[in-house]
C-alpha positions in Angstrom: -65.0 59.5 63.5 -68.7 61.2 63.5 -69.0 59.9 60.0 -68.0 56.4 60.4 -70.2 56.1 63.7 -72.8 57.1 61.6 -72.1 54.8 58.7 -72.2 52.4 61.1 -75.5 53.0 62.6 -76.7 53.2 58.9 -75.4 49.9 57.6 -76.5 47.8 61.3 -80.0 49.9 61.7 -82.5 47.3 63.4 -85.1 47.9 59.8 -82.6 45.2 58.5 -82.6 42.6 61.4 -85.7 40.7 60.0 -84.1 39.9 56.8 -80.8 39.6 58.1 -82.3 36.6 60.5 -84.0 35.0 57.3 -81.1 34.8 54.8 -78.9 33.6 57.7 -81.2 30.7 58.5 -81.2 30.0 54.6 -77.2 30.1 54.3 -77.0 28.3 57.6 -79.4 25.7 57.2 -78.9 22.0 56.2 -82.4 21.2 55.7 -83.3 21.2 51.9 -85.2 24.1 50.4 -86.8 24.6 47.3 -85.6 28.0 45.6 -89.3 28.9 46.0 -89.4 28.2 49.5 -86.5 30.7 50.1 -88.1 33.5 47.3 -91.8 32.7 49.2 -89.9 34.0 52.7 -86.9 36.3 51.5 -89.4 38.5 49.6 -92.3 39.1 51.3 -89.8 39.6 54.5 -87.9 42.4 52.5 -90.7 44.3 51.7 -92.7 44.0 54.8 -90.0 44.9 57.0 -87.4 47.1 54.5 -90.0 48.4 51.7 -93.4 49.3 53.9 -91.6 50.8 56.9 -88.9 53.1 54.7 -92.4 54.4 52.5 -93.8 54.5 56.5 -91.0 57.1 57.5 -91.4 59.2 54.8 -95.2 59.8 55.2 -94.6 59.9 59.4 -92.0 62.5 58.2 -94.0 64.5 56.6 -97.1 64.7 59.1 -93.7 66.1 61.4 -94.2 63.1 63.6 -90.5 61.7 63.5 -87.7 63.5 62.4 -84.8 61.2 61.3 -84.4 57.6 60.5 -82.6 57.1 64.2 -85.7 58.4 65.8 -83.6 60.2 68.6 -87.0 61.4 70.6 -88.9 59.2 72.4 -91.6 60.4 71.3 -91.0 59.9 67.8 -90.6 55.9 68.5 -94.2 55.0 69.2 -96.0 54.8 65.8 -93.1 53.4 64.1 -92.8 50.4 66.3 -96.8 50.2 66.2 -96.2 49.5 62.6 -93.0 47.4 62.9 -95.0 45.4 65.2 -98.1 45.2 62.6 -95.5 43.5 60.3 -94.2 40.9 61.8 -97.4 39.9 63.0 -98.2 39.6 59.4 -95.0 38.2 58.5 -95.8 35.7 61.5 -99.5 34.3 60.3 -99.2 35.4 57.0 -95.8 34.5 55.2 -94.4 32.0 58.0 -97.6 29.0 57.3 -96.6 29.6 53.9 -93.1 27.9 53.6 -93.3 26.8 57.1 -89.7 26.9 59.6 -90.7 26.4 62.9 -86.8 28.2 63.2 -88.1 31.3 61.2 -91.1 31.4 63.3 -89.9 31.6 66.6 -87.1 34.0 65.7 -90.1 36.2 64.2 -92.0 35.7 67.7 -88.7 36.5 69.5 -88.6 40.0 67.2 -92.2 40.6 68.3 -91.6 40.1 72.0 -88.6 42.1 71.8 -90.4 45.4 70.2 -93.5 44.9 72.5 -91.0 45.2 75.5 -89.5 48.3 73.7 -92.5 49.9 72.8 -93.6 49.4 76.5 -90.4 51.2 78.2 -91.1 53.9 75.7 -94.2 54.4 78.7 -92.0 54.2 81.9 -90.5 56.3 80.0 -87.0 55.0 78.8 -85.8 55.3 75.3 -84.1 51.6 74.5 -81.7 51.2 72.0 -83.4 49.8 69.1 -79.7 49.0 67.5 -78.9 46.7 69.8 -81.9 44.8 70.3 -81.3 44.1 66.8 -77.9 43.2 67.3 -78.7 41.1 70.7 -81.7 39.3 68.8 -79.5 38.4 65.7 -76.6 36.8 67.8 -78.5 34.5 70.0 -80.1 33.5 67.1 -76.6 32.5 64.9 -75.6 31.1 68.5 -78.7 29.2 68.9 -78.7 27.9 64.8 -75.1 26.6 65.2 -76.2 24.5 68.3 -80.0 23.0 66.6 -77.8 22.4 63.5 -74.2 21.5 64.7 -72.5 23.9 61.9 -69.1 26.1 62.9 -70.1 29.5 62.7 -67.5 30.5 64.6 -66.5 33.7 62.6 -70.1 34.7 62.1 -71.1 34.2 65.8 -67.4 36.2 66.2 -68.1 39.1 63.7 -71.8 39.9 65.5 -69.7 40.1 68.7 -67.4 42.8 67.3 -70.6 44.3 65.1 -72.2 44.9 68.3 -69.3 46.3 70.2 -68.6 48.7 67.1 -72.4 49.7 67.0 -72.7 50.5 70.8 -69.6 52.9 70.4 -71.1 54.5 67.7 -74.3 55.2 69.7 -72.2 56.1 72.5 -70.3 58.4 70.4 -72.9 59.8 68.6 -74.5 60.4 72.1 -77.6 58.7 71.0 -77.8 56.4 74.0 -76.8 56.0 77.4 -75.0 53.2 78.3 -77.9 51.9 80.6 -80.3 52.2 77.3 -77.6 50.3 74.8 -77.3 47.2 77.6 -81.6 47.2 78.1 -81.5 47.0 74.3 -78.9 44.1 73.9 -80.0 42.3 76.8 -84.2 42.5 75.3 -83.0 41.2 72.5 -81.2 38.5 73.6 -83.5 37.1 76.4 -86.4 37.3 73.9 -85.0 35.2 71.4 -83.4 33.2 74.4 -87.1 32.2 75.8 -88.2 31.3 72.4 -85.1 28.3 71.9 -87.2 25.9 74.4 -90.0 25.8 71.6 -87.4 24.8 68.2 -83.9 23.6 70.2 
């Protein structure tokens, strides 16, 4: 069970919530997009938000500032949401204009909002689950691109349901949350991309 919770945890970690936003808009949307216009976002996207922050950890590693890729200290969670938050700023005025989506651009604001909330309850203090802001921000936004674009996504909408039950257990299990921290976390994610649907719905 301790192995699966943590496969879990692994294969839903919040370092994959960016690019898991932008290839769902792609497979989602009806608008037409030039195979460049999906390489100009998908790219840059993966290796601001995957590439940068995993060569991030390693170097935060070894200056002994964080000690896992969970970050289970509070402590430890500062710098690397600094730097997430660096990132999609970049990813927001730099990559965004590019191949503009006004869709991809709010759900990119709602991401930045979301770990400026966290990084601020890191001061109160109180350690939010990062997991589940991920999974919170990634199903309001499904929910909110099958309303804009009228498309059944029933059984995606339906799997991040059950992905976000399964990852709560496996915080819970692994006793890297409370159950107050894994609800903050799913409900900042979902009111921040919630407040961004009056700009793009």
């Amino acid at each position: 069970m301790r192995f699966l919770s943590q496969l879990v945890s692994y294969i839903f970690h919040p370092i994959f919530v960016p690019l898991a936003g932008t290839v769902s808009y792609f497979l989602i949307t009806p608008k037409y997009t030039t195979l460049e216009m999906r390489s100009g976002n998908i790219l840059p996207v993966f290796i601001l938000t995957i590439i940068i922050p995993i060569l991030s950890f390693f170097i935060l590693k070894n200056l002994g500032i964080v000690g896992s890729v969970f970050l289970n200290k509070p402590e430890e969670r500062k710098y690397p949401l600094m730097i997430s938050l660096i990132l999609l700023f970049l990813i927001l005025l730099k990559v965004i204009p590019d191949n503009y989506n006004i869709e991809l651009y709010f759900f990119f604001l709602g991401l930045i909002a979301a770990s400026s909330t966290c990084l601020l309850l890191l001061y109160l203090p109180f350690k939010t689950s990062l997991h589940m802001m991920g999974m919170g921000s990634i199903l309001m936004f499904l929910i909110a691109l099958s309303y804009h674009f009228e498309r059944n996504i029933v059984l995606a909408i339906s799997f991040m349901f059950f992905a976000s039950g399964l990852v709560a257990s496996s915080r819970l299990y692994l006793k890297a949350h409370s159950r107050s921290e894994l609800l903050i976390g799913f409900l900042v994610g979902l009111v921040s991309q919630l407040l961004t649907l009056k700009f793009w719905l």
